[in-house]
N, C-alpha and C positions, 0 to 999 in steps of 0.2 A: 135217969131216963124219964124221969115224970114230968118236968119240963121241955123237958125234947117232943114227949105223947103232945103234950098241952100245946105247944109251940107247932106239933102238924094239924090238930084238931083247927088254931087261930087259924092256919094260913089256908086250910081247906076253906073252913067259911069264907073268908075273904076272898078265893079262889071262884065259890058255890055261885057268890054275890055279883062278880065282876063277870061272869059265865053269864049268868042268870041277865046281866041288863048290856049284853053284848060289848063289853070293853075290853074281856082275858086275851082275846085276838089281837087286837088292835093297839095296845099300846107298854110302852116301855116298863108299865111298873107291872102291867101284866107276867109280862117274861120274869121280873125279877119275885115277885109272888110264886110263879112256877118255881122258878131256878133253886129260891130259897128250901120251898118243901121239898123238891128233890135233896137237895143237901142232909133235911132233918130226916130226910126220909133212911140216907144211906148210913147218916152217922147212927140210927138204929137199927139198922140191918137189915131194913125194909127194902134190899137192893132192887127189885122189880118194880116196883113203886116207886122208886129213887128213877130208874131209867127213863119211866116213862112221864115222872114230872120235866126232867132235864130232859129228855126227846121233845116234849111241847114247849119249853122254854125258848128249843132251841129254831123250833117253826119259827116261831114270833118275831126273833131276832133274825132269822131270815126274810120273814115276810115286809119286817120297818126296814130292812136294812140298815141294822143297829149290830149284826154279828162280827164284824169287826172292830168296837170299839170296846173299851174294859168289859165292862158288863158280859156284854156276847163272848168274848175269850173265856170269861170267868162259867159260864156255862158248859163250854166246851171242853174245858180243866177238867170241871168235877163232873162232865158226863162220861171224862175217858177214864178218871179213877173211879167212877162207879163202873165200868166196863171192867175195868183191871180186877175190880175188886170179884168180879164173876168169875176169873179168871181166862175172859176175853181179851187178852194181849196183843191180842193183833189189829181186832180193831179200836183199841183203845190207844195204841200207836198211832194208827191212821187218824186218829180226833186230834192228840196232840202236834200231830204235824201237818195237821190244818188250820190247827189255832196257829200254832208258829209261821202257817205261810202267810195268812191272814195279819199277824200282828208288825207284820215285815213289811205290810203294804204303807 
């Protein structure tokens, strides 16, 4: 778990920095910066934390119109199993079967 700490503490900075000189919005590695710390977020059980990196990831990827390609699906994977993992099954249902409409297009 101490790499995993170490691993959210890197990607917050990195996050703090790209925020701070207006680029977290606006482009691709932004999202995967968010998307990431979501991820270390839930694999330590920071699941509210986890949602709300993967919810901002998933702006971003909306806003490039990037949500439909790996990346953006890969977002919406782990923000429906972080849903699941709340025990929000319903709407974590509805995410993966938007990523699957999405990846049909």
């Amino acid at each position: 778990s101490g790499d995993l700490g170490e691993a959210a503490v890197a990607y917050v900075r990195a996050i703090d920095v790209r925020r701070a000189n207006g680029t977290l919005l606006a482009s691709q590695e932004g999202a995967r910066l968010l998307g990431s710390l979501g991820v270390v977020r839930a694999q330590r059980g920071e699941l509210g934390e986890a949602l709300e990196a993967l919810r901002e990831a998933r702006r971003v990827h909306e806003a490039l119109g990037t949500l439909a390609t790996r990346e953006g699906l890969s977002v919406l994977i782990n923000l429906g199993t972080a849903h699941s993992s709340t025990e929000d099954h319903s709407l974590a249902l509805g995410i993966y079967m938007e990523a699957r409409e999405l990846s049909e297009r």
